[in-house]
N, C-alpha and C positions, 0 to 999 in steps of 0.2 A: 325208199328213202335213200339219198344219197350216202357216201360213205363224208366219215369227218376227213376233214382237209387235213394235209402233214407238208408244213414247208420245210425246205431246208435249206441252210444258208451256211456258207462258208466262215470258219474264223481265221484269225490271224496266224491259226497254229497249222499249216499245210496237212497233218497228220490225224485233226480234228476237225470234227463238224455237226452241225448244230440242228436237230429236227423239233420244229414246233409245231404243235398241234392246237386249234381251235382254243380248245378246253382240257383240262387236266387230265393227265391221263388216267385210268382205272383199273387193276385194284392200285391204291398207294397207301402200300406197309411202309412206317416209319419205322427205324429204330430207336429205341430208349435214346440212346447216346448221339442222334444225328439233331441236326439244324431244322426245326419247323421246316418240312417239304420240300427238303433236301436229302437226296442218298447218294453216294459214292461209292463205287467198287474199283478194287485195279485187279480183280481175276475173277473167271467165273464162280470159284469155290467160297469167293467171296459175297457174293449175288447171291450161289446155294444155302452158303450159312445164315443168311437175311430172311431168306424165304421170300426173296421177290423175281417173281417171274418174268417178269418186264424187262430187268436187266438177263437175267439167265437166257433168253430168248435172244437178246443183242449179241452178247455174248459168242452164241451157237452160230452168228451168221457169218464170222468169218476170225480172221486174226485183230484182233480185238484186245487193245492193254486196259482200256477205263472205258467205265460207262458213269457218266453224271446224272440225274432224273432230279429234275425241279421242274414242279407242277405242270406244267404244258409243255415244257420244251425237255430234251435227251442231247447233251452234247456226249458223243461217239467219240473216242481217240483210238485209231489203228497200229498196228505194226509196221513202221518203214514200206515195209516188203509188200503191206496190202496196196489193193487198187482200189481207190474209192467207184472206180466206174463200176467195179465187179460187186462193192461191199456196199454201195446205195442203197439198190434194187434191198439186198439182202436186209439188210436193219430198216428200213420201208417196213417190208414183210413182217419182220417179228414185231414192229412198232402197231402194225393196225388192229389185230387182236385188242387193243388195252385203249382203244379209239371206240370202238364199239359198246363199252359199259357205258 
């Protein structure tokens, strides 16, 4: 079985960028206090105190200030300093785990 598809596309923000996936991704914990299948973090401790792994994985893959999740798609915002060329690959990698449920 092939693996599911993950595009990614550029936004207006140089610092941010956008991974969309087929179908939603898997597990998706809401919080009480968030927007129907929408989650926000701006640190990973933030992700930690959620209990969502999906961001905490993003997170771990490089310098990393936000991670967005609504349903299919992950908009990623890095640190200045990062390279997306280095930080792609990387948040790819933590994304396809949650591609597989």
């Amino acid at each position: 079985m092939a693996s599911p598809s993950l595009q990614i596309e550029d936004t207006p923000n140089p610092q941010a960028m956008k991974f969309i996936a087929e179908r939603p991704f898997s597990p998706l914990p809401i919080a009480e206090n968030a927007p129907a299948r929408m989650r926000s973090y701006r640190s990973a401790e933030d992700a930690q105190a959620a209990e969502d792994a999906l961001a905490v994985a993003v997170f771990a893959a490089g310098p990393i200030v936000s991670v967005m999740v609504v349903a299919n798609f992950v908009t990623v915002n890095k640190k200045p300093s990062g390279r997306w060329s280095r930080l792609q690959p990387k948040v790819e990698a933590a994304l396809r785990p949650f591609l597989e449920g």
